[in-house]
VEXKE-438776 format. One record per residue (C-alpha): x negated, y negated, z negated; residue in three letters. Coordinates in pm, whole numbers, plus 50000, padded with zeros to 5 digits. Layout:
BEGIN
@u: X | v: Y | w: Z | aa: ALA
...
This chain:
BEGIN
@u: 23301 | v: 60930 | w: 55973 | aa: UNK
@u: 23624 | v: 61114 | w: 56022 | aa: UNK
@u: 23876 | v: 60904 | w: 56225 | aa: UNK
@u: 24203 | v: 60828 | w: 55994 | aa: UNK
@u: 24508 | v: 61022 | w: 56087 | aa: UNK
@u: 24852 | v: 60876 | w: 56197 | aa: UNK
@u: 25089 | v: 60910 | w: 55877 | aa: UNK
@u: 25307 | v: 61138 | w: 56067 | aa: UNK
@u: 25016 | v: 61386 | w: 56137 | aa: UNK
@u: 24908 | v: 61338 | w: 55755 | aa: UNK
@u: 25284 | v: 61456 | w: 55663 | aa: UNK
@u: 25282 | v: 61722 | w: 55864 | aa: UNK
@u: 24945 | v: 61847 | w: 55697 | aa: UNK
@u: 25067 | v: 61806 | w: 55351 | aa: UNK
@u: 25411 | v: 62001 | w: 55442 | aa: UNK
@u: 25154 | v: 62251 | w: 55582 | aa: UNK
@u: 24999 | v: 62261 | w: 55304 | aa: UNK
@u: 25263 | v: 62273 | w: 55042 | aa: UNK
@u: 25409 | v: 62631 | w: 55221 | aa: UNK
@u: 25080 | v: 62729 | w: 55179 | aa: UNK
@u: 25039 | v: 62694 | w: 54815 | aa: UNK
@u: 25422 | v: 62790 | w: 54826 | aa: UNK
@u: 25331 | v: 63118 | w: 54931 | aa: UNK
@u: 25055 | v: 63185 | w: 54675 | aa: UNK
@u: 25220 | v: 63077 | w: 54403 | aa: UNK
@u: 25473 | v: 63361 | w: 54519 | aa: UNK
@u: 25249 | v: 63598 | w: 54517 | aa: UNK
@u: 25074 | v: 63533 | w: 54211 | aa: UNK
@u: 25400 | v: 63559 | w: 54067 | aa: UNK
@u: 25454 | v: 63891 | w: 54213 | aa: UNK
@u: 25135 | v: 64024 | w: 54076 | aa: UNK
@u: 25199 | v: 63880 | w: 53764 | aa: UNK
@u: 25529 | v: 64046 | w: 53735 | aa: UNK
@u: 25425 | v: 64359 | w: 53809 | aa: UNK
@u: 25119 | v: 64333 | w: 53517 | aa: UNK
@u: 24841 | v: 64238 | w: 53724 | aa: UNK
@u: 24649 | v: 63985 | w: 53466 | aa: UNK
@u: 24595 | v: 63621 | w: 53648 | aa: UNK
@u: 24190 | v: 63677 | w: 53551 | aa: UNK
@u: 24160 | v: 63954 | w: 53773 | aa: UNK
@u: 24320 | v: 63833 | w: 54051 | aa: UNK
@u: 24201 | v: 63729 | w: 54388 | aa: UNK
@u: 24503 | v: 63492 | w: 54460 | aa: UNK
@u: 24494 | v: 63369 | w: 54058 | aa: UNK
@u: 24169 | v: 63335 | w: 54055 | aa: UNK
@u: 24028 | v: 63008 | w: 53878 | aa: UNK
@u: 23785 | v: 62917 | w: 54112 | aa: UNK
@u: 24076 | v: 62959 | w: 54430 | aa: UNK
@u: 24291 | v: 62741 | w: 54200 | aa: UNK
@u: 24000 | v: 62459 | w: 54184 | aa: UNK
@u: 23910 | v: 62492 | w: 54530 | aa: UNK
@u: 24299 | v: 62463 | w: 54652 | aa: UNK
@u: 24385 | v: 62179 | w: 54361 | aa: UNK
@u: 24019 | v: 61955 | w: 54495 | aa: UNK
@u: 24103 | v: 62055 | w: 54873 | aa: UNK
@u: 24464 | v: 61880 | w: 54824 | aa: UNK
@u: 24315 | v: 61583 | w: 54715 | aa: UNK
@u: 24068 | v: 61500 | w: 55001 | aa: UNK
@u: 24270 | v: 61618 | w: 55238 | aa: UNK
@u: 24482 | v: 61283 | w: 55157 | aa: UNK
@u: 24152 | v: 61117 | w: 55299 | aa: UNK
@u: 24203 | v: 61301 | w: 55633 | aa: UNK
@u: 23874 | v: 61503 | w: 55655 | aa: UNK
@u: 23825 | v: 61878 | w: 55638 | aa: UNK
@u: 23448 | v: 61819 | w: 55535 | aa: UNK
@u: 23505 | v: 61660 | w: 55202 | aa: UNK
@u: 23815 | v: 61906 | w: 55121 | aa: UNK
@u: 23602 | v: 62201 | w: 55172 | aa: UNK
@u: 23331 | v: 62022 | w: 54963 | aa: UNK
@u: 23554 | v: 61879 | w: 54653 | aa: UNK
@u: 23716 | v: 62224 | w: 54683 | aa: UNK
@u: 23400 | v: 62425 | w: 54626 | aa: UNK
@u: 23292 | v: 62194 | w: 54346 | aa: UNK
@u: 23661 | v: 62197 | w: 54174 | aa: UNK
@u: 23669 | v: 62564 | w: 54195 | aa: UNK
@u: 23349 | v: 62619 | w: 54054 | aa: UNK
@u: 23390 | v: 62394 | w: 53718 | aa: UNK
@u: 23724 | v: 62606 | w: 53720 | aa: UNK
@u: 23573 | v: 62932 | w: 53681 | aa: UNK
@u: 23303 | v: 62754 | w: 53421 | aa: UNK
@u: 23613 | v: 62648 | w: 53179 | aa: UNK
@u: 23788 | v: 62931 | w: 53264 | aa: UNK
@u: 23806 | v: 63175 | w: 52954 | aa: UNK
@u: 23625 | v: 63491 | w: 53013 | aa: UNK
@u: 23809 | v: 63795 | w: 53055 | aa: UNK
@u: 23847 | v: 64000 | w: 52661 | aa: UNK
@u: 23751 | v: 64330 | w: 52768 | aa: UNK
@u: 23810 | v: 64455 | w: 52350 | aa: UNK
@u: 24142 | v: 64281 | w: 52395 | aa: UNK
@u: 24184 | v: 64481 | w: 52737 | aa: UNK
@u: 24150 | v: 64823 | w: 52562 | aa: UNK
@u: 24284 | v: 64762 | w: 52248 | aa: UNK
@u: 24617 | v: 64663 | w: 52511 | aa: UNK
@u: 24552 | v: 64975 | w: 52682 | aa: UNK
@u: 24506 | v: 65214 | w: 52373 | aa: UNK
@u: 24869 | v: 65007 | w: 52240 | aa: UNK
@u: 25060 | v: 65121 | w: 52552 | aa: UNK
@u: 24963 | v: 65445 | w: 52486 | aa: UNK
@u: 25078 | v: 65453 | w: 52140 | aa: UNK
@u: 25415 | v: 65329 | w: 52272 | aa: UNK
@u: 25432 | v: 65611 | w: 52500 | aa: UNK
@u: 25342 | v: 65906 | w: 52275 | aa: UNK
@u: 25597 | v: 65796 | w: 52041 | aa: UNK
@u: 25816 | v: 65757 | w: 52267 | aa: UNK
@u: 25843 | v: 66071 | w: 52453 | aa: UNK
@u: 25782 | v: 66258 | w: 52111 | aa: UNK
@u: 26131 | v: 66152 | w: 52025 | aa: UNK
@u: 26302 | v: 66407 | w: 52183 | aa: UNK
@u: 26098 | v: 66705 | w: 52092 | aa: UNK
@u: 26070 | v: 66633 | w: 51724 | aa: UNK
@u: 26460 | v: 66604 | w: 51717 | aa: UNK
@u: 26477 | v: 66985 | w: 51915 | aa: UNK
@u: 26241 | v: 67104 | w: 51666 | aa: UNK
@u: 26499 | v: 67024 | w: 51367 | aa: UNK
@u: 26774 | v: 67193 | w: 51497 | aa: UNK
@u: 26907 | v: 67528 | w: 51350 | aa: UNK
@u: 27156 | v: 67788 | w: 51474 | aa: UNK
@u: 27214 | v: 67516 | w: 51805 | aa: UNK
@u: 27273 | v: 67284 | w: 51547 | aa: UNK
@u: 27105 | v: 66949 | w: 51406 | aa: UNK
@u: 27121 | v: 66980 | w: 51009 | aa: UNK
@u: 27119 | v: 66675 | w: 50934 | aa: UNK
@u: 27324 | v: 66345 | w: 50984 | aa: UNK
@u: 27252 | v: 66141 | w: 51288 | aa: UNK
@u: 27445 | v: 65846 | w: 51204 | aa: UNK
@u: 27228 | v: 65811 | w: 50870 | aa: UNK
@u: 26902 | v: 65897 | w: 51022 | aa: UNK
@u: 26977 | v: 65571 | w: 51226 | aa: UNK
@u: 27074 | v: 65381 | w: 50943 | aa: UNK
@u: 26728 | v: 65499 | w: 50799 | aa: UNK
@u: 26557 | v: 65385 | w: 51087 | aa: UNK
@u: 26663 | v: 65048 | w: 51100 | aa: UNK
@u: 26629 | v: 64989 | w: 50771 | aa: UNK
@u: 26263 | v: 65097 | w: 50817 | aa: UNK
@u: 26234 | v: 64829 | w: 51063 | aa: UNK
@u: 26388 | v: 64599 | w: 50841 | aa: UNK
@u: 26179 | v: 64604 | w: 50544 | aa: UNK
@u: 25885 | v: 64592 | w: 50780 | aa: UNK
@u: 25991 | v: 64315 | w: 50964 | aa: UNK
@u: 26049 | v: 64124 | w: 50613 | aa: UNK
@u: 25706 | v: 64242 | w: 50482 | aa: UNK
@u: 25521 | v: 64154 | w: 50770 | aa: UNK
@u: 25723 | v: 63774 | w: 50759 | aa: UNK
@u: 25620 | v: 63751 | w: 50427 | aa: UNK
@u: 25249 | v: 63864 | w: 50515 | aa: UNK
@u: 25224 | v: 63594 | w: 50794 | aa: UNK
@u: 25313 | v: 63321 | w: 50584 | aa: UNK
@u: 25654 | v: 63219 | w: 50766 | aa: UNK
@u: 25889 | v: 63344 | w: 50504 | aa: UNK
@u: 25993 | v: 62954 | w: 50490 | aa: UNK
@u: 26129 | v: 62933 | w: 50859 | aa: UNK
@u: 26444 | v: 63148 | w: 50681 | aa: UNK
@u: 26556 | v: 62846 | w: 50514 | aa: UNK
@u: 26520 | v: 62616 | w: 50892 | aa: UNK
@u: 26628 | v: 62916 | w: 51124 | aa: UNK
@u: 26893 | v: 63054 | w: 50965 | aa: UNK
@u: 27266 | v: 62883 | w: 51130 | aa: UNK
@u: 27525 | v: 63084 | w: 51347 | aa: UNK
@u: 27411 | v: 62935 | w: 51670 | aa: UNK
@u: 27060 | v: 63086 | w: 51604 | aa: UNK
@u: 27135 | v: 63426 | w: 51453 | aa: UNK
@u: 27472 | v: 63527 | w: 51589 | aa: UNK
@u: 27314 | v: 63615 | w: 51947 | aa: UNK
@u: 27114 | v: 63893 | w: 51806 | aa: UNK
@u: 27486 | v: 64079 | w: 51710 | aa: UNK
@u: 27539 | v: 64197 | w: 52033 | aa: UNK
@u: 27211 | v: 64378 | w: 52120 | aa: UNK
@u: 27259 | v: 64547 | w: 51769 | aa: UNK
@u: 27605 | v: 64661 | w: 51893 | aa: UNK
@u: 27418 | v: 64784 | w: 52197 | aa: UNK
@u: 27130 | v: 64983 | w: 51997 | aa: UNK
@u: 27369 | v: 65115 | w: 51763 | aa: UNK
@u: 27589 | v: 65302 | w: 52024 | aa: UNK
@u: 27253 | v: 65384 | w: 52187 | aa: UNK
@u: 27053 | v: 65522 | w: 51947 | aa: UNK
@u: 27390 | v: 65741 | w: 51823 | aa: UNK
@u: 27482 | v: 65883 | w: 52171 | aa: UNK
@u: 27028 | v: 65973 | w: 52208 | aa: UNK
@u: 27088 | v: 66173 | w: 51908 | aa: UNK
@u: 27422 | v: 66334 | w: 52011 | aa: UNK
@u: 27392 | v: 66407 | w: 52392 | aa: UNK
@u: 27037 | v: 66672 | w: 52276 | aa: UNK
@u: 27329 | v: 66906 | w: 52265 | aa: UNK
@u: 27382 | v: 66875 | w: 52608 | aa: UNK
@u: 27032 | v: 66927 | w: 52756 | aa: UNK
@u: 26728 | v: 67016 | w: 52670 | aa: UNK
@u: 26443 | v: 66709 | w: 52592 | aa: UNK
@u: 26259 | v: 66728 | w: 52945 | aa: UNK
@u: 26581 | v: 66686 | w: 53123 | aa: UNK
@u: 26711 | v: 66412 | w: 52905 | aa: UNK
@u: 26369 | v: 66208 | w: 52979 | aa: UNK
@u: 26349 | v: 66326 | w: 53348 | aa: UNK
@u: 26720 | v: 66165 | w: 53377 | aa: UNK
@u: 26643 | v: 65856 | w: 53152 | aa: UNK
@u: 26412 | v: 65713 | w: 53383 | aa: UNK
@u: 26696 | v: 65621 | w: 53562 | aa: UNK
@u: 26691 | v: 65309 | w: 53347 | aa: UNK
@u: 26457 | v: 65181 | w: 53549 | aa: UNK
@u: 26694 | v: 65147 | w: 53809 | aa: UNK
@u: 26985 | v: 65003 | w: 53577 | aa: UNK
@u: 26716 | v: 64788 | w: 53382 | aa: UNK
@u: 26599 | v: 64638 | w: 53756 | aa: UNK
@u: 26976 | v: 64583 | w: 53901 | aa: UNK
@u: 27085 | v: 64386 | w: 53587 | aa: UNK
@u: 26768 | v: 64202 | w: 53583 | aa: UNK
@u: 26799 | v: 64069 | w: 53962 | aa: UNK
@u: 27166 | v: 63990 | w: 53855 | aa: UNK
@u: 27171 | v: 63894 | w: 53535 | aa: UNK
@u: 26835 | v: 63706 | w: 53500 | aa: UNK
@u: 26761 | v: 63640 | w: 53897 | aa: UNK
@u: 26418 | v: 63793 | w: 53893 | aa: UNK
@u: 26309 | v: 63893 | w: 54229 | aa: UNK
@u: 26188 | v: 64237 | w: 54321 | aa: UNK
@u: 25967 | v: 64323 | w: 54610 | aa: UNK
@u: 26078 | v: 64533 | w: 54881 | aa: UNK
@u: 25801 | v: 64798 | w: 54737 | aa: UNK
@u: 25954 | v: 64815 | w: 54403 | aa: UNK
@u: 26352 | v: 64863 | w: 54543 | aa: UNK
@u: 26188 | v: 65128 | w: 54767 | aa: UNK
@u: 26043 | v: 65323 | w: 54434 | aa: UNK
@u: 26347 | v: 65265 | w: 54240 | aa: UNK
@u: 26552 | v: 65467 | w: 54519 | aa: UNK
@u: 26285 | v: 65671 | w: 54502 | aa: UNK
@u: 26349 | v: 65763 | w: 54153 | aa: UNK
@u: 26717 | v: 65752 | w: 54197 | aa: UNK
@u: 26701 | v: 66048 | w: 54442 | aa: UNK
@u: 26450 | v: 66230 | w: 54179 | aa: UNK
@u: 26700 | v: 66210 | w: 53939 | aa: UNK
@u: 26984 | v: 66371 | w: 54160 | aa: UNK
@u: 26739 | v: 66658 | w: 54259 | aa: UNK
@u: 26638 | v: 66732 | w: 53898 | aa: UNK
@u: 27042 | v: 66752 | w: 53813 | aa: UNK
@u: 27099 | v: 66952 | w: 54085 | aa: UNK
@u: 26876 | v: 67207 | w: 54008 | aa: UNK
@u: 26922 | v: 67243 | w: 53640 | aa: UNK
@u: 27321 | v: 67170 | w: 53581 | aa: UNK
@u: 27466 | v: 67415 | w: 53372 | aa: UNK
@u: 27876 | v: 67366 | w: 53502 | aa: UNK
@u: 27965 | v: 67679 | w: 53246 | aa: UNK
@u: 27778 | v: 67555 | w: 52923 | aa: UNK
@u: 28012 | v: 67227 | w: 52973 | aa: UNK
@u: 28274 | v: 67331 | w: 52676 | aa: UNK
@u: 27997 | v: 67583 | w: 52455 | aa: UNK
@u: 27868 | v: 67288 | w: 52183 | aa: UNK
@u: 27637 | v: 67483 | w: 51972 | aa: UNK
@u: 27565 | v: 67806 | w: 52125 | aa: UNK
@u: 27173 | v: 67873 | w: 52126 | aa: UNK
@u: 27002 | v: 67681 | w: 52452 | aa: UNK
@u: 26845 | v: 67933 | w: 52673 | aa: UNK
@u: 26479 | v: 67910 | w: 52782 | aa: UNK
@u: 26407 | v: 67656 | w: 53080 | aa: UNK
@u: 26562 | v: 67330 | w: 53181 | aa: UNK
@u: 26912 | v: 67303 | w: 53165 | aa: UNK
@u: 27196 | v: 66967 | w: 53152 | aa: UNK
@u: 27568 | v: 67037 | w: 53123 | aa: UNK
@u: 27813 | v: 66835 | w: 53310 | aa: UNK
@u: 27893 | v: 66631 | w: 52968 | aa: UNK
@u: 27515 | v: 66576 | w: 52944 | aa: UNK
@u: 27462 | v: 66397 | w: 53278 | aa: UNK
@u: 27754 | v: 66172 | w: 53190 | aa: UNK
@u: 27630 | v: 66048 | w: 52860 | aa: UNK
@u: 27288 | v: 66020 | w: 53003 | aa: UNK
@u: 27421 | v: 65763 | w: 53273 | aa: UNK
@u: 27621 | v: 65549 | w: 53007 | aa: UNK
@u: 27294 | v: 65572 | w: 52840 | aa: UNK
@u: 27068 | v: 65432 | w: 53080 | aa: UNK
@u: 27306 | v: 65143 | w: 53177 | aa: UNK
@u: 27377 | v: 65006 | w: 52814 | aa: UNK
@u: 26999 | v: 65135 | w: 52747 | aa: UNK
@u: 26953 | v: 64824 | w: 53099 | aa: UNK
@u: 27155 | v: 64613 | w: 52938 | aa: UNK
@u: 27089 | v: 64602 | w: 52578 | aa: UNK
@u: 26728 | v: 64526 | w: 52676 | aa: UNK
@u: 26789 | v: 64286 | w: 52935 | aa: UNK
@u: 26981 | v: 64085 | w: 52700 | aa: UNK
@u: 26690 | v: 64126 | w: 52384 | aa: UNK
@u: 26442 | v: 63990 | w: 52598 | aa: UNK
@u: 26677 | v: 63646 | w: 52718 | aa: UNK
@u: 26731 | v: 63620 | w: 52365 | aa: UNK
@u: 26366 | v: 63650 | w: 52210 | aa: UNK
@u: 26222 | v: 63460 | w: 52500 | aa: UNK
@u: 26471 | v: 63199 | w: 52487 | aa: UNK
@u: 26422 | v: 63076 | w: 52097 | aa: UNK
@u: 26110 | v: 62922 | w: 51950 | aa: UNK
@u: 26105 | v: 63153 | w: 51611 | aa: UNK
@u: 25885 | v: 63400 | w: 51430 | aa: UNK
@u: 25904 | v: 63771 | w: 51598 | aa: UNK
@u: 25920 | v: 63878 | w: 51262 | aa: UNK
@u: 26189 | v: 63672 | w: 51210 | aa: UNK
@u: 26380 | v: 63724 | w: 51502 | aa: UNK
@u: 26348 | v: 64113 | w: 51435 | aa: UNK
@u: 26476 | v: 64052 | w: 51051 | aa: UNK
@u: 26775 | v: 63928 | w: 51236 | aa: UNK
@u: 26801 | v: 64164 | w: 51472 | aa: UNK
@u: 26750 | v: 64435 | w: 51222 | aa: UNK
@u: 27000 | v: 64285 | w: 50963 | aa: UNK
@u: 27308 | v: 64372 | w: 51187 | aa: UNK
@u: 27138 | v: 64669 | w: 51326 | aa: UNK
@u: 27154 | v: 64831 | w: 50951 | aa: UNK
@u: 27502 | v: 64702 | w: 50871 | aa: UNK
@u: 27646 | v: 64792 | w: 51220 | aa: UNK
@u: 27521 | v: 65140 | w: 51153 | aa: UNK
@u: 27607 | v: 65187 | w: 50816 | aa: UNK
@u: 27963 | v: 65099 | w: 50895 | aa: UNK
@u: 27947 | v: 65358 | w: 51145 | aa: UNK
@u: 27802 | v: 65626 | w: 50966 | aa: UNK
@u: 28065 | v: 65596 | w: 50673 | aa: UNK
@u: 28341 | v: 65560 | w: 50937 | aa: UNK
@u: 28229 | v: 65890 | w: 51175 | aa: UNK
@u: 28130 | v: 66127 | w: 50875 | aa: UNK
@u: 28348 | v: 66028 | w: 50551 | aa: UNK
@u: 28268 | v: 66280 | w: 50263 | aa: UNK
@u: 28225 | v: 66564 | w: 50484 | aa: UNK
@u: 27822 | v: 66556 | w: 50445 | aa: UNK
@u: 27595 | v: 66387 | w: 50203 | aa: UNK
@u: 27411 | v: 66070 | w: 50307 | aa: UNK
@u: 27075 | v: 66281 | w: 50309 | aa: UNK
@u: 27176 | v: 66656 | w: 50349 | aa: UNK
@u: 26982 | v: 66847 | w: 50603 | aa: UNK
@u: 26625 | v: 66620 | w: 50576 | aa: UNK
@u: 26297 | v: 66774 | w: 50640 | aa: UNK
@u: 25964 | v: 66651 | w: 50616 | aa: UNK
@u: 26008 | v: 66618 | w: 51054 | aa: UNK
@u: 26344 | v: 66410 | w: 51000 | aa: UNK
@u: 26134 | v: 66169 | w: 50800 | aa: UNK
@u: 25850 | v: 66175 | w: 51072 | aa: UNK
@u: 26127 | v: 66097 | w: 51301 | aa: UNK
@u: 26237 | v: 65812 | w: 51152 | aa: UNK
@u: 25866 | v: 65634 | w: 51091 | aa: UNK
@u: 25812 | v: 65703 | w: 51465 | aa: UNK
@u: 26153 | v: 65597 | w: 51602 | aa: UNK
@u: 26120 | v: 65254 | w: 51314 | aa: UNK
@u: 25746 | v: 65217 | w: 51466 | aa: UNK
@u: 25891 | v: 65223 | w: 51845 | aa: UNK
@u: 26120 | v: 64973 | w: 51749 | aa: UNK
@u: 25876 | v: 64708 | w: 51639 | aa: UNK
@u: 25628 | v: 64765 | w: 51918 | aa: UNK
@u: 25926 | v: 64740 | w: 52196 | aa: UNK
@u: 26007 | v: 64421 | w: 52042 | aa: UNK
@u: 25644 | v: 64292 | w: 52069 | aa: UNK
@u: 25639 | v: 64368 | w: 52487 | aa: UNK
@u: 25982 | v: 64225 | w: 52471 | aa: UNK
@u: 25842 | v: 63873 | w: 52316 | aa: UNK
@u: 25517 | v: 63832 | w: 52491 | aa: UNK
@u: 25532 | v: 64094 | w: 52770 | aa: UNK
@u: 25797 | v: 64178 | w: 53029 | aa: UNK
@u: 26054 | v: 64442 | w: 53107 | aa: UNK
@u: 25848 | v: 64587 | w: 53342 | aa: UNK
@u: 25570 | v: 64708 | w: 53105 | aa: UNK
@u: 25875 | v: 64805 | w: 52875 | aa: UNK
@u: 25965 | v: 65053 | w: 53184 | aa: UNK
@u: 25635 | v: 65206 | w: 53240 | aa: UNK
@u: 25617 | v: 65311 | w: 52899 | aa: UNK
@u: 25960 | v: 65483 | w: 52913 | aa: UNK
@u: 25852 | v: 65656 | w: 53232 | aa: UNK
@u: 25505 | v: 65735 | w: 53141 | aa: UNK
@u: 25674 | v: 65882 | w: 52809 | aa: UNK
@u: 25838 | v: 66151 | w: 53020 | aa: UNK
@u: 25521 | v: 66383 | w: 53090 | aa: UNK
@u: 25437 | v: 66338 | w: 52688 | aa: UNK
@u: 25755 | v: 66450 | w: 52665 | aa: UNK
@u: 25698 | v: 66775 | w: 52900 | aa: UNK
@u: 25422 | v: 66866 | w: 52768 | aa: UNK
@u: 25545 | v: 66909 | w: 52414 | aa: UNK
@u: 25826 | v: 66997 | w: 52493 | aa: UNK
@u: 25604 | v: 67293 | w: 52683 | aa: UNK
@u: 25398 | v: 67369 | w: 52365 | aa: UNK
@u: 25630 | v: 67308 | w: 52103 | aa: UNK
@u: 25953 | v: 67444 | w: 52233 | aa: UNK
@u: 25826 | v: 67695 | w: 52428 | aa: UNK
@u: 26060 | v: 67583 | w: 52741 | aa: UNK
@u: 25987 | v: 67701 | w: 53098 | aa: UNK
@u: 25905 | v: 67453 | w: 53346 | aa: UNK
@u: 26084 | v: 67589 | w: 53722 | aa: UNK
@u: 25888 | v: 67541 | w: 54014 | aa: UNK
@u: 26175 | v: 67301 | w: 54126 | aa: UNK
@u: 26089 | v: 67091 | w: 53803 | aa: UNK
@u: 25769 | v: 66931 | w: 53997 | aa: UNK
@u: 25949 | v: 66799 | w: 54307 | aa: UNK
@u: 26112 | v: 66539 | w: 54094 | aa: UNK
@u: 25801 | v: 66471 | w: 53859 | aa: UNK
@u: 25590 | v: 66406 | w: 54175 | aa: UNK
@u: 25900 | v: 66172 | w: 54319 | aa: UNK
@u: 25867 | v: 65953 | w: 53976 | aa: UNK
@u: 25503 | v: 65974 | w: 54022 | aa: UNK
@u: 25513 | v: 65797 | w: 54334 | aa: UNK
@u: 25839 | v: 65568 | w: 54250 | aa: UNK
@u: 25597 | v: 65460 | w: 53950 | aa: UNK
@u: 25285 | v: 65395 | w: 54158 | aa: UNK
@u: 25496 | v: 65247 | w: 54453 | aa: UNK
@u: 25686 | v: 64969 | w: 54170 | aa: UNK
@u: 25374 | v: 64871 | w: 53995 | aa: UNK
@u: 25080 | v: 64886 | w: 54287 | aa: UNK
């Protein structure tokens, strides 16, 4: 029979043991954040989590033996009421993300392809408008679907709804500059350069929500920092700065405009989503619901803006195409999915979608457009390869 310990050695053990458990819990977290799912982790795993939780216990009776043993059987009943692994679910997530992306990085492309003469035809203020009205009457329709239409009448105050103003401020200004800036650049440079939300998205989060990056992921995010500064460098355009509306010539190209507005775009791009996700994490409501909100100032923001910027100059719906309307169902459909990773999934998946948009982006940009891709062009592409692969391995 093991011989009791002193209660100073048994204190000592337990603080031993506590860093221990200290320092997996930290790393779980790490590969939690960075999308690793708990079942399919070593350090997660349910039957370490037993064996740790039943080796705890017996240690408080001072003998390795029966820690070992109550830890073996605790971590096997763990893994026996653990749920299985959905492997459906796992591809059906899989196959979602890669909706995300290709209507993502389609945005840019499809908004190229409308122009005419240099020129975008139609209004980009209403084609906004449009969009989040889309979003709108599918966030109402699928609220009404669900069952939770009633929540309205319990949710709806000032403290609960008035938070969701500023993001639509955010998205407004956003999705008006994405539209306006195409004049600037062509669509691979403005997603090359976009990634470099990552990097505001990542500095507002440590700040603004104290989330903790590894020493990996600030190494990837400088990474794609200097991938950005080598894809500007190669394809800024100094003498197309003040020529708005002449025809863009073939290959990459960003005017000295263009870099600025993509920089303002990234960090209110950082912080518009930084502050979505506090706010549809932080209340206890519908998603549907919490989008109608959203949605509801998104469409009267807009409107106001759109009947403040163009006046009577150009009708509401002058210059539409059958590709302006595809826009708008793909830009309304991003919408809604970004809003489901923001509720139940984190800002990093949000960010590998946005990067992993960029070579959908390329290549129709490549096959639609017609644009040359430089030599140069791949240094940079292989730099946010690795800055990806470094931030989420």
């Amino acid at each position: 029979m093991a011989n009791d310990k002193d209660p100073l050695s048994q204190l000592k053990d337990l603080a031993h043991l506590k860093d221990q458990l200290a320092d997996i819990q930290k790393r779980v977290e790490d590969e939690v954040q960075v999308g690793i799912p708990q079942g399919g982790s070593l350090l997660a795993s349910p039957f370490l989590k037993g064996f740790l939780a039943g080796y705890v216990v017996a240690k408080l009776r001072s003998s390795a033996i029966l820690g070992v043993a109550l830890g073996t059987l605790t971590g096997i009943y763990a893994t026996q009421t653990y749920p299985v692994p959905n492997i459906e679910k796992t591809i059906k997530d899989y196959l979602n993300s890669l909706k995300k992306v290709l209507i993502y990085g389609s945005h840019a492309p499809l908004i190229a392809l409308t122009k005419s003469e240099g020129r975008i035809p139609f209004s980009p203020s209403s084609c906004v408008v449009l969009i989040e009205l889309t979003k709108l009457l599918i966030s109402f329709t699928l609220l009404f679907a669900s069952g939770d239409v009633h929540t309205i009448q319990v949710s709806i105050s000032w403290v609960a709804v008035m938070p969701y103003a500023f993001p639509a401020l955010l998205y407004a200004f956003n999705n008006n500059l994405v539209v306006f800036m195409q004049a600037y650049m062509d669509p691979s440079s403005f997603q090359v350069l976009s990634n470099l939300k990552i990097a505001f998205t990542a500095l507002l989060y440590t700040s603004c929500l104290r989330k903790r990056l590894r020493r990996a992921q600030w190494t990837a995010l400088a990474v794609l920092m200097v991938a950005g500064a080598l894809h500007s460098y190669s394809s800024l355009d100094w003498a197309r700065s003040d020529q708005e509306g002449e025809n863009a010539k073939d290959g990459l190209y960003i005017t000295a405009w263009g870099l600025l507005l993509v920089l303002l775009y990234c960090f209110v791009s950082g912080l518009a989503a930084v502050y979505t996700e506090k706010v549809l994490k932080s209340q206890r409501l519908p998603l549907s619901l919490q989008n109608l909100f959203l949605y509801v100032f998104g469409v009267g923001i807009n409107l106001m803006s759109h009947f403040y910027s163009s006046g009577t100059e150009q009708a509401f719906l002058d210059g539409y195409s059958p590709l302006v309307w595809l826009i708008i169902a793909g830009q309304a459909a991003n919408g809604l999915l970004m809003s489901v990773v923001m509720k139940h999934g984190t800002g990093i998946t949000r960010l590998f979608i946005i990067s992993s948009a960029m070579l959908v982006n390329s290549v129709l940009s490549w096959g639609l457009l017609g644009l040359q891709l430089t030599p140069f062009f791949l240094i940079p592409v292989l730099m946010i390869a690795l800055a990806v692969y470094l931030y989420y391995r």
